[in-house]
C-alpha positions, 0 to 999 in steps of 0.5 A, spaced: 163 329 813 159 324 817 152 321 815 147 321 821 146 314 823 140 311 820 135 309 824 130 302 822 123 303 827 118 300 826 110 300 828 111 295 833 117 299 837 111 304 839 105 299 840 110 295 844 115 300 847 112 305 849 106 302 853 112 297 856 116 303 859 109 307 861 108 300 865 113 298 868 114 305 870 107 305 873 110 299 877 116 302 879 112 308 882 108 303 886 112 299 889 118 304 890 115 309 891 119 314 889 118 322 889 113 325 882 120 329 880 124 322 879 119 319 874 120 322 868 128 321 869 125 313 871 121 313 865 127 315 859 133 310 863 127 305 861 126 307 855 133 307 854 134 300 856 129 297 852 132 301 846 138 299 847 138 291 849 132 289 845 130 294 840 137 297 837 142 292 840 146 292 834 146 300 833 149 303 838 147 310 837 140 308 834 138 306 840 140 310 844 136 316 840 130 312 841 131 311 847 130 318 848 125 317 844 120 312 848 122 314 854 119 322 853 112 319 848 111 314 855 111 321 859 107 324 855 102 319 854 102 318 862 100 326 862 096 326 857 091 320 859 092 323 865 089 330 863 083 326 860 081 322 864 081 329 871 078 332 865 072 327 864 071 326 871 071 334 873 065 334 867 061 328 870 061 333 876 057 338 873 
């Protein structure tokens, strides 16, 4: 039977990771200017990136599990920060 692999994260992968996916996806979206449907995707092939060559380098499947992993919490970070602040605003008009 094969063990999962173990997967060493940090509290640095998620303050450093994710907000760097959310920006850079951010500049991608400005200068590139690709369709709403494609961010999501552009967001995790970031993740992924970043997971790989730099988080995870030395563990193939690791890294890509978090890759996974930061590429759908900067999505959910984006729309969440999003929601928040069209909520906000929304409220101050009242």
């Amino acid at each position: 039977m094969e063990h999962f692999p173990i997967i060493h994260t940090n509290f640095w992968d998620a303050v450093i990771a994710v907000p760097l996916v959310v920006v850079v996806t951010q500049i991608i979206k400005i200068f590139l200017r690709v369709p709403r449907f494609l961010v999501p995707t552009i967001a995790t092939i970031l993740g992924l990136i970043f997971s790989i060559f730099i988080a995870h380098k030395y563990n193939f499947w690791a890294a890509v599990f978090m890759g996974f992993f930061y590429g759908n919490a900067a999505v959910g970070v984006y729309a969440g920060l999003k929601t928040s602040f069209i909520a906000y605003r929304n409220s101050k008009k009242k």
